[in-house]
N, C-alpha and C positions, 0 to 999 in steps of 0.2 A: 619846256620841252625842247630838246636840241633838234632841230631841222639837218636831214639827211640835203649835204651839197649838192648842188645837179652836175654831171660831166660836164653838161654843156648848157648854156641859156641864152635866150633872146628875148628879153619880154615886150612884149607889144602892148601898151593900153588900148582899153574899147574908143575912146576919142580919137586915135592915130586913125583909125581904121575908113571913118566917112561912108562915100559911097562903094569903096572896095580899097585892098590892100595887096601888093603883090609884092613877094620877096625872094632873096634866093640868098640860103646862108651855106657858107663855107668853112667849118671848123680851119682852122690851124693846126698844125703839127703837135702843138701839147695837146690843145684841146683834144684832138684826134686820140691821143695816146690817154686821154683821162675818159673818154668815152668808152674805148677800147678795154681797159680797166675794167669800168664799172660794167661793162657788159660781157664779160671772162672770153675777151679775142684774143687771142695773138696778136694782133695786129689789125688796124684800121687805116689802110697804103690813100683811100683818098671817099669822099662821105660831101656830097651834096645833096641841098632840099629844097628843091622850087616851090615856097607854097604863097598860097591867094586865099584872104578874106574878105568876105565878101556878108552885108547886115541881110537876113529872112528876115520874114513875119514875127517868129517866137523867140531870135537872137543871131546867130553869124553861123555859118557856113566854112569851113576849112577845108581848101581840095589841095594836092599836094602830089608832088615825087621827089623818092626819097630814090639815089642812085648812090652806092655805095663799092668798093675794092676793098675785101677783109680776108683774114685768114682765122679760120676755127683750129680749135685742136680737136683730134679725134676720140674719140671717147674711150675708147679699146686703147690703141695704141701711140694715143698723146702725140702724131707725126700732125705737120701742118696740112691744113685744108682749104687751097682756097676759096673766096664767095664773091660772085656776083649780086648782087642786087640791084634789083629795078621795081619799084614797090611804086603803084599808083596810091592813094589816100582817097578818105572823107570824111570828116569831123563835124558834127551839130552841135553848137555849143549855148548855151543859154545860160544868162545869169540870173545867181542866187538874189533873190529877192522876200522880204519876210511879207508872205501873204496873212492875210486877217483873215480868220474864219469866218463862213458865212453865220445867217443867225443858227443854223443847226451846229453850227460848232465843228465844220468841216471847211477842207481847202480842196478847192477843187486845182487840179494837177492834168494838163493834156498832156500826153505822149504821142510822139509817132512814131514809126514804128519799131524805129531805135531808141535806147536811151542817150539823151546826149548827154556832154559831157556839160560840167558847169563853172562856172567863172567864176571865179575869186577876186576877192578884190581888185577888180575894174580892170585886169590883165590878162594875156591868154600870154602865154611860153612858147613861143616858135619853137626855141631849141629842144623844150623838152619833150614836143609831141613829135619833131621829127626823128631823135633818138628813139623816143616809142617806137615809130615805124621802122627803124632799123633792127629794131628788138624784135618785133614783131616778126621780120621777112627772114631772120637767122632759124636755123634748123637746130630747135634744143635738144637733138641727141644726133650731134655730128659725126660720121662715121666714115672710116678712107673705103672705099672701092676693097673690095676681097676681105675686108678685118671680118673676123667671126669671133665672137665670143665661144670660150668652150668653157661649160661647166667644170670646176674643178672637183675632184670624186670627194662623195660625204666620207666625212671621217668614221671609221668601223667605229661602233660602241665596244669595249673590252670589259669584259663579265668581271666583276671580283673573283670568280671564281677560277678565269684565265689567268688573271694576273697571277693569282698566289701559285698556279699551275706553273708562271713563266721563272719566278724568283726560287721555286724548289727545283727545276731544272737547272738553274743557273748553280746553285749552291750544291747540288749533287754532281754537276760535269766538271 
């Protein structure tokens, strides 16, 4: 199975991490524009992500801000729109681990109150969770100031029996 490319990635192992982890990434200017791509901007003018791992009880912890300068297009009238973004985060992440069923033949699974997310082979994607949040803080039905959509009028039904009304006036005048 072919694996969909990521715009942008930073993968971090669970071992990098220790007693905490703190990072700040900065796309470049392709990356910027392959991000920008895969998430239908205009344009992404400049896109940072401060984020910190840090190990819980049940698996790690991800807090984060995602500040972003983008341009949307409008949905009506396709003119550029620009975006601020200023998106705080928080991520729970716990790894996949193959539990054994007790003797009743069941796994027992705690949740709190979230579900968190889960780790894949031994790595969490800085880049690809902070793209998340830039996806997440865009407005998916962008819209300029005053655009209105206006219904265009339903098309009349015409009777067979108009028609053949239209084509014997024609042939008669």
């Amino acid at each position: 199975m072919n694996e969909i490319p990521l715009p942008y990635s930073e993968p971090l192992r669970l071992h990098q991490i220790g007693a905490g982890l703190t990072r700040t990434l900065e796309p470049d200017a392709a990356q910027r524009t392959k991000i920008a791509k895969a998430l239908s901007l205009a344009s992404l003018d400049s896109f940072t992500a401060d984020v910190s791992v840090t190990p819980t009880v049940s698996g790690w912890r991800m807090t984060g801000r995602v500040v972003a300068e983008a341009v949307q297009s409008c949905g009506l009238t396709l003119e550029p729109i620009p975006v601020s973004i200023d998106r705080n985060f928080v991520v729970n992440l716990v790894e996949i681990t193959e539990e054994e069923p007790d003797e009743d033949g069941e796994i027992d699974i705690e949740l709190d109150d979230e579900f968190p997310d889960e780790v894949e082979d031994g790595k969490i994607d800085l880049g690809q969770y902070a793209v998340e949040q830039l996806f997440l803080s865009l407005d998916p039905f962008p819209r300029k100031d005053g655009a209105v959509f206006v219904q265009p009028p339903e098309p009349v039904e015409i009777s067979p029996f108009a028609a053949l009304k239209a084509l014997k006036d024609k042939s008669e005048g």
